[in-house]
KEGU-18650 format. One record per residue (C-alpha): x, y, z; residue in one letter. Coordinates in steps of 0.5 Angstrom, whole numbers, padded with zeros to 4 digits, always signed. Layout:
REM KEGU-18650
XYZa;...
//
This chain:
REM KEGU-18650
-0034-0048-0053x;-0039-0043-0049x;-0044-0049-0048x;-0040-0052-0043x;-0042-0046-0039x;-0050-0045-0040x;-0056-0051-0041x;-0057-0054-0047x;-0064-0053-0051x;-0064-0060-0053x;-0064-0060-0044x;-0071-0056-0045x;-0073-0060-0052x;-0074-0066-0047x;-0076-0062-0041x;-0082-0059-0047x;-0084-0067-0049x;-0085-0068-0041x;-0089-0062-0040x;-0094-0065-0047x;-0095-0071-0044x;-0097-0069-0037x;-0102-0064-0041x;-0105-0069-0046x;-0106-0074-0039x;-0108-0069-0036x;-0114-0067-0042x;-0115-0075-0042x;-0117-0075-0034x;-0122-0070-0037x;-0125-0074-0042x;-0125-0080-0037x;-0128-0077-0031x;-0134-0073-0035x;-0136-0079-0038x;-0136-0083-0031x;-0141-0077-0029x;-0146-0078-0035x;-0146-0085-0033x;-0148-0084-0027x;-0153-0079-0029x;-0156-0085-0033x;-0152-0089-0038x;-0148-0086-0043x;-0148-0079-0046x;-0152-0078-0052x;-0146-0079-0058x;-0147-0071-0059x;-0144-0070-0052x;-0139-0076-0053x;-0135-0073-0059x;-0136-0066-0055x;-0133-0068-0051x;-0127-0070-0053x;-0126-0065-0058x;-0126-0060-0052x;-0120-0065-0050x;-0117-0065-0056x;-0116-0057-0057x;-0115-0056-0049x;-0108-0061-0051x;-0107-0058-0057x;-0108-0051-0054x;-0102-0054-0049x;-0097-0056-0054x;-0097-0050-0058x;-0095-0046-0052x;-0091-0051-0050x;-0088-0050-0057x;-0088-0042-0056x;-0085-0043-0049x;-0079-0047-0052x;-0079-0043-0058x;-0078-0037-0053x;-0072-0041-0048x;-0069-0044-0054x;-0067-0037-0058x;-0065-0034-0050x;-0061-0039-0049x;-0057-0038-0057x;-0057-0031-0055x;-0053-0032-0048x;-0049-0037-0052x;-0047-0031-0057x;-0045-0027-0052x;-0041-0031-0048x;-0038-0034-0054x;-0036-0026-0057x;-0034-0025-0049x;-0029-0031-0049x;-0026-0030-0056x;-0024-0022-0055x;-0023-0022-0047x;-0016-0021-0046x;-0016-0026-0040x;-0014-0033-0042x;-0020-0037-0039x;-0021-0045-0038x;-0027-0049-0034x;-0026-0056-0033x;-0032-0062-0030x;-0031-0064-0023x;-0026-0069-0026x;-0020-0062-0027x;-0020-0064-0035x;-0021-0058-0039x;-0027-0057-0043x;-0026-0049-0045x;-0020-0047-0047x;-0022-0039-0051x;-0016-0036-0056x;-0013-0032-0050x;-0011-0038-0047x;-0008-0041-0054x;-0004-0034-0055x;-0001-0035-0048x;+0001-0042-0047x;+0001-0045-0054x;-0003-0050-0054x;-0010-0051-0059x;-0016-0052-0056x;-0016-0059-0059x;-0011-0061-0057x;-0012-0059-0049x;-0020-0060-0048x;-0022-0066-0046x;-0014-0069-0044x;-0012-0064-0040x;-0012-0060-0033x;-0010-0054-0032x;-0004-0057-0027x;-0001-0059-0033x;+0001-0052-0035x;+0005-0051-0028x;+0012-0050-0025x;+0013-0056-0021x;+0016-0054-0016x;+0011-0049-0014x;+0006-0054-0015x;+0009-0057-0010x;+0010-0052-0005x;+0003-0050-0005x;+0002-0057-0005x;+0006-0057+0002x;+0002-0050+0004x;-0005-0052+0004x;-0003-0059+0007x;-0001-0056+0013x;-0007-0051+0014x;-0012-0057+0012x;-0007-0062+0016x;-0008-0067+0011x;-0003-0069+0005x;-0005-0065-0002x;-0002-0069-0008x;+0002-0064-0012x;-0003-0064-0018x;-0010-0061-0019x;-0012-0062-0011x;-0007-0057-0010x;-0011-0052-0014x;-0017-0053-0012x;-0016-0056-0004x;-0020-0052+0001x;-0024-0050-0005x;-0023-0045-0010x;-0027-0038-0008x;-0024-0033-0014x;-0018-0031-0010x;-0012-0027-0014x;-0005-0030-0013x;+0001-0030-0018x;+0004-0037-0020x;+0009-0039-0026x;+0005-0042-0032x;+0010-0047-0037x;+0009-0046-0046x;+0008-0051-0050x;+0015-0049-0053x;+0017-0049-0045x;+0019-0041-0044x;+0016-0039-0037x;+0011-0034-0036x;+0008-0030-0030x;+0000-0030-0028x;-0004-0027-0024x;-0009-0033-0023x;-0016-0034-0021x;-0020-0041-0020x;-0027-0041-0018x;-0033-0046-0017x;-0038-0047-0022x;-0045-0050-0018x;-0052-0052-0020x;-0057-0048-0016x;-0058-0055-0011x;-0050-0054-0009x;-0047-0060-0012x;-0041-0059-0016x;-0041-0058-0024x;-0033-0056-0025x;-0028-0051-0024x;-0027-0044-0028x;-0020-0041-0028x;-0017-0033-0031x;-0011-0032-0032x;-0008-0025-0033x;+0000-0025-0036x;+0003-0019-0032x;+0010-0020-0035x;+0010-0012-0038x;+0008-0010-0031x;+0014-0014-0026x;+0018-0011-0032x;+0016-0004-0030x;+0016-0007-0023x;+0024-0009-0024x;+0026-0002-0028x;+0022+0001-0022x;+0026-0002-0017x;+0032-0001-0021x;+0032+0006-0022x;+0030+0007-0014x;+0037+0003-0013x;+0040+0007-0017x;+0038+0014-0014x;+0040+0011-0008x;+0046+0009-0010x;+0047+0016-0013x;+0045+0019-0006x;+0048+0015-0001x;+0056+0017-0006x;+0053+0025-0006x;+0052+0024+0002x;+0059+0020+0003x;+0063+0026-0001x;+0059+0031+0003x;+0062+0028+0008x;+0068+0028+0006x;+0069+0035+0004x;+0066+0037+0010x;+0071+0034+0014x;+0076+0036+0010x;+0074+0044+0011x;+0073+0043+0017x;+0080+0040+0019x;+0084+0047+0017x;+0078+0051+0019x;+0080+0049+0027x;+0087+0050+0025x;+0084+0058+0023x;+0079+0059+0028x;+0085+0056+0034x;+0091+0061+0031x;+0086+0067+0030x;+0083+0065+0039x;+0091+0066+0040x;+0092+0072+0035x;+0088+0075+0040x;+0091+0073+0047x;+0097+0077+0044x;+0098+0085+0045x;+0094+0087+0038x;+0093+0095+0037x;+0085+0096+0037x;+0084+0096+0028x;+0088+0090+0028x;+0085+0087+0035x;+0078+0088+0030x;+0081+0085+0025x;+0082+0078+0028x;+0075+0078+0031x;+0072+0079+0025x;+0076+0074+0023x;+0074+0068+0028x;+0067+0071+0027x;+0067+0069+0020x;+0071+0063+0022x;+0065+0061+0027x;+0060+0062+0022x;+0063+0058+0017x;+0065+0052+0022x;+0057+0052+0024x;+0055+0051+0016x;+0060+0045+0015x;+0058+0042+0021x;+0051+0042+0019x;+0053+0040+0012x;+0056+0034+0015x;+0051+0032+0021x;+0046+0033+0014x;+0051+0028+0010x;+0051+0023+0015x;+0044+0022+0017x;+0042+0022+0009x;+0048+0017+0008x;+0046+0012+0015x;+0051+0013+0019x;+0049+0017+0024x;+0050+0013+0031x;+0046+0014+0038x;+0049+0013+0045x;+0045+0010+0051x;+0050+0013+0056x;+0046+0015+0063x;+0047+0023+0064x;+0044+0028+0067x;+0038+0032+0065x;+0039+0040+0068x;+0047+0038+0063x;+0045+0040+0056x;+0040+0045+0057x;+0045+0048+0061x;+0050+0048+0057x;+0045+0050+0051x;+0044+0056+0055x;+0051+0058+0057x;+0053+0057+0050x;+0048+0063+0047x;+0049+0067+0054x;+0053+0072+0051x;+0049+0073+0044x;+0043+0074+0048x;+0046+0078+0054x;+0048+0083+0047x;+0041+0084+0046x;+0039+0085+0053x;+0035+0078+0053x;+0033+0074+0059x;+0035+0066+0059x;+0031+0061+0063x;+0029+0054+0064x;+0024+0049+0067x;+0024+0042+0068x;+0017+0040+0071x;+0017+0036+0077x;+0015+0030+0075x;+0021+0030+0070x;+0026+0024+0072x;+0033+0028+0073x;+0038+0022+0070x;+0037+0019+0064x;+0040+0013+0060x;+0041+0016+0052x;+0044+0021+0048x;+0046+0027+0051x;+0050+0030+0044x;+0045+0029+0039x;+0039+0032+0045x;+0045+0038+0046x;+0044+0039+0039x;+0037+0040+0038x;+0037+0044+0043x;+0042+0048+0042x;+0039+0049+0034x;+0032+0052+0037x;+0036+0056+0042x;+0040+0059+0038x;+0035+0060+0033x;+0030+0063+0039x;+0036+0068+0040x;+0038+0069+0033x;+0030+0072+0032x;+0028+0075+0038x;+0030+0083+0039x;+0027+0083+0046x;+0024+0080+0051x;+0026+0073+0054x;+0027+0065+0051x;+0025+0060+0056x;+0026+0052+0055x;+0021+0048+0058x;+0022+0040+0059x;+0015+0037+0062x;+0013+0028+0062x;+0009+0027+0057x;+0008+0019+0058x;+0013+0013+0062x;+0012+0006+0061x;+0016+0000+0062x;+0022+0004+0065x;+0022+0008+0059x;+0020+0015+0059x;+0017+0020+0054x;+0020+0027+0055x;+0017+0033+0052x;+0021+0040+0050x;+0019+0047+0048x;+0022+0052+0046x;+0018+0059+0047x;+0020+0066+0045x;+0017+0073+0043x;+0021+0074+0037x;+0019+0075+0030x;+0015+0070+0029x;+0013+0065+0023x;+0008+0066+0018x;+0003+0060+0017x;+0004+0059+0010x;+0012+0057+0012x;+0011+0054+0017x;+0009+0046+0014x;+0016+0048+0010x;+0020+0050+0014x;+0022+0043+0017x;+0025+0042+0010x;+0032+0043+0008x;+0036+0050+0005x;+0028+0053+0008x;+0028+0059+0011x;+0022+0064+0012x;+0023+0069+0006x;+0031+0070+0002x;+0031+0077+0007x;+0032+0072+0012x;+0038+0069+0010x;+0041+0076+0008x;+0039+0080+0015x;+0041+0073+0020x;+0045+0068+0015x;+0044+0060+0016x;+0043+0055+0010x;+0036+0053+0013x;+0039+0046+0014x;+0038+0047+0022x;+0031+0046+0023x;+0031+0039+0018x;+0038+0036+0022x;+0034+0037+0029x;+0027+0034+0025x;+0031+0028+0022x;+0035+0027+0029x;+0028+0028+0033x;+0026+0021+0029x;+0032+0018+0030x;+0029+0018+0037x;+0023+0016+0036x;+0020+0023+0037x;+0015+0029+0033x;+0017+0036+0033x;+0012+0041+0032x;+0011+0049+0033x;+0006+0054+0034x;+0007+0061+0031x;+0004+0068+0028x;+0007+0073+0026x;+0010+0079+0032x;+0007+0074+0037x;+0013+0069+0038x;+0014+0062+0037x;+0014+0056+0040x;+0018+0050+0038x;+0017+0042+0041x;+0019+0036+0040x;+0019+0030+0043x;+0024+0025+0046x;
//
């Protein structure tokens, strides 16, 4: 099985006899041209010189076969030896391998390739090629394939395995058993050449990957369950969020009306820590909610014209009264460069805003928060905008802040305690910013304030 891979002894025994012959002609033309010279010194040698002569002739090509024979002797035990190896390698490798002459038919046929097609080497070398073990109707497609990329018709059979000219390349096909079950392969053919070129057959690897598209398809499975699973938890969360947050309107309206009315002062107090609570709980629903959505897909973008100053604005009267609390100045700047009206969604650009603005406010005890807007890019009537938030506030630690960005993350438990929040807002504004085709960002130490930015 293996010698149809490397040459022959009886090539080099052939090759041996050659070679004597040539050496004992050559020790012959010895012979001759010495006596040629002892004639034209004189006649003919003297018998003495004469039977010297030709007895160093005679050891001189005696001399040669031996090392001829040693030579051989030498190569032949080489090649044995190359023979074993490759013998051993074809019999335990746990790759099917097969070679055929230029013709396609099959001359090796190792026992890996027996175990995975069914078919004895008796019965396939010699008769066979390797397109008899493949699925017809891919043969044809790759028959149609590599014709077109060649621009000539490729008959459906071994042409199409080896047209354009095999170069070791891996690709999956389907290989037929004798007993007709499928199996997959990942197949690999490769030219066989002499050292002048010319074409000596064809080598072929085929591995079966039929563990690894099981693992693959029990892989794809549970990821389409665990999305599955989250896509039904996001649509409850969605649900119940709306279902809270609808008599929570009807909480936070009744409790706005209790106050219009004549309130004696504790009961007043009361009623304002009522809707405070109602606020705050109507902020984690609404996150709850705009975190389901986007988990779930179906959050939805506007292309509407609006005008850029309208939602910074409105961001900055919105947290007004919190910051004219803390005795904190509010501004913004929108550079000049910057385009005033815009085609987008105004909302979900208010939203994440109103996200960093509130938290700017909510985590700066004195000082200023500042909203700046300036032109990164513009092309094709399509301009990139980059926002910034800065404060003199708190401040972040390093070692937060490349989390901070994930769900229900807050700096440390004690900020949840002294500022509340569920840690959603800052992953609702990163998941909205991309979205949007945008980045967000900050740069923070401790005391010294933050920046937050984002692109859009």
């Amino acid at each position: 099985m293996a010698s149809a891979l490397v040459t022959h002894p009886t090539r080099l025994r052939w090759q041996g006899v050659l070679v004597w012959l040539v050496a004992s002609a050559a020790a012959g033309l010895c012979v001759a041209l010495s006596l040629r010279a002892a004639r034209a010194d004189g006649g003919f040698p003297a018998p003495g010189q004469e039977t010297l002569l030709l007895g160093i002739a005679l050891f001189a090509a005696t001399q040669g076969v031996l090392w001829l024979a040693f030579l051989h002797r030498r190569a032949a035990g080489r090649l044995h030896a190359a023979e074993a190896v490759i013998a051993a390698l074809l019999r335990h490798t746990g790759t099917a391998v097969f070679s055929t002459g230029p013709d396609g038919v099959i001359r090796t046929f190792n026992a890996e390739a027996e175990r995975l097609l069914g078919w004895t080497a008796q019965e396939v070398a010699g008769v066979r090629r390797p397109d008899f073990f493949h699925d017809r109707a891919e043969l044809a497609a790759r028959a149609k394939r590599v014709g077109e990329k060649l621009q000539r018709e490729i008959e459906p059979g071994f042409d199409a395995l080896v047209a354009g000219g095999a170069d070791g390349e891996e690709e999956e096909c389907i290989l037929l058993r004798k007993d007709g079950t499928r199996v997959p392969v990942r197949l690999a053919l490769s030219a066989l050449r002499d050292r002048h070129g010319r074409l000596e057959g064809w080598l072929g690897l085929a591995t079966d990957i039929t563990a690894q598209r099981r693992s693959e398809q029990v892989l794809r499975e549970a990821s389409d369950a665990a999305q599955e699973s989250a896509r039904v938890k996001s649509r409850f969360l969605a649900n119940m969020s709306h279902e809270i947050r609808t008599p929570m309107n009807g909480v936070v309206g009744m409790t706005g009306l209790l106050l219009d009315t004549d309130l004696s002062p504790e009961q007043r107090g009361l009623a304002e820590t009522v809707r405070a609570s109602a606020d705050a709980l109507l902020t984690i629903i609404n996150d709850i909610l705009d975190f389901s959505k986007i988990e779930a897909g179906q959050l939805a973008f506007e292309e509407l014209p609006f005008d850029l100053r309208e939602p910074i604005e409105n961001c900055l009267a919105l947290v007004a009264g919190k910051a004219h609390e803390k005795n904190l100045e509010l501004a913004y700047l929108v550079e000049e460069n910057v385009p005033a009206q815009l085609v987008g969604d105004s909302g979900r650009l208010h939203q994440v805003l109103l996200n960093l603005v509130s938290n700017a406010v909510k985590f700066t005890e004195r000082g200023e928060v500042v909203v700046r807007v300036a032109r990164e890019r513009e092309r094709d009537r399509r301009v990139l905008l980059r926002f910034s938030v800065r404060d003199t506030g708190i401040g972040i630690p390093t070692n937060v802040q490349r989390r901070l960005f994930q769900p229900f993350v807050q700096a440390d438990g004690s900020t949840t305690r002294r500022f509340g929040g569920t840690g959603l807002g800052l992953a609702i504004c990163r998941q909205l910013v991309g979205l949007m085709h945008g980045q967000i960002g900050l740069d923070s130490a401790p005391d010294l304030g933050s920046l937050f930015w984002f692109t859009a």
